[in-house]
C-alpha positions as CSV (number, residue, x, y, z in Angstrom):
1,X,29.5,7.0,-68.2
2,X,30.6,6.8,-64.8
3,X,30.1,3.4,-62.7
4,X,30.9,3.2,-59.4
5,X,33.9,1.1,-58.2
6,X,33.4,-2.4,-57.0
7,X,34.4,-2.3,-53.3
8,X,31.6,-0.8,-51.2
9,X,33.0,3.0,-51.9
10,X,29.1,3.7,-51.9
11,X,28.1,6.5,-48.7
12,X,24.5,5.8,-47.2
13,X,22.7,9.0,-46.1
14,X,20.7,7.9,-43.6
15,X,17.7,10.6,-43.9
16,X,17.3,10.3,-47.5
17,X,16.7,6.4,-46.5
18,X,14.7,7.1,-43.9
19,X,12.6,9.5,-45.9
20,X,12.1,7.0,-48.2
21,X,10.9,4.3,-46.0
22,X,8.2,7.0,-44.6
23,X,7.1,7.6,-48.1
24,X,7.1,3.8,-48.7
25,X,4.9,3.4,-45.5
26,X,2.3,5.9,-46.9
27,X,2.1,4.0,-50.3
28,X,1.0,1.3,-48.8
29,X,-1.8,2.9,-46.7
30,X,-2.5,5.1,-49.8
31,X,-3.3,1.8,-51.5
32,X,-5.3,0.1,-49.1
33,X,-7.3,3.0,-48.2
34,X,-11.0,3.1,-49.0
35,X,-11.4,7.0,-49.7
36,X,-9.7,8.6,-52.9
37,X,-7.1,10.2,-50.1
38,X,-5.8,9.8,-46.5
39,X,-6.8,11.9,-44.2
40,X,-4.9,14.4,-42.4
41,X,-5.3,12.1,-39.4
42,X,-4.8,9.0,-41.2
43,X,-1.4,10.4,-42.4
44,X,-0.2,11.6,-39.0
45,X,-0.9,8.0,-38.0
46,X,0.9,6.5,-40.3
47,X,4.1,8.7,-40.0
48,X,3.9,7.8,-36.1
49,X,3.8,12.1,-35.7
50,X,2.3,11.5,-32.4
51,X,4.0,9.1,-31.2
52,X,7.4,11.4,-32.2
53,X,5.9,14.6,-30.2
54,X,5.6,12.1,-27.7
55,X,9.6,11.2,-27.9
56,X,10.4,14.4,-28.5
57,X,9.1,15.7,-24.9
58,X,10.0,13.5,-22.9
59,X,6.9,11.9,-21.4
């Protein structure tokens, strides 16, 4: 078995972290949703895709 050296040799990878926190955000609207499943809508909400098309074009 391999452990990893004590000394913060660890490397962050910043998308899988972030791709994490987005699939963190729609377990949590998952759960308090009333419906067996989100919605198309209710997921683009939640993953802010509008607001990112938004970024993304400048306006």
């Amino acid at each position: 078995m391999h452990v990893a050296p004590v000394g913060g040799t660890a490397v962050q990878d910043h998308v899988a972290l972030a791709e994490i926190e987005l699939c963190g955000e729609l377990i949590i609207a998952a759960s308090a949703a009333h419906e067996e499943r989100l919605s198309l809508g209710r997921i683009d909400e939640v993953l802010k895709v509008a607001q990112e098309r938004e970024d993304a074009s400048g306006e």
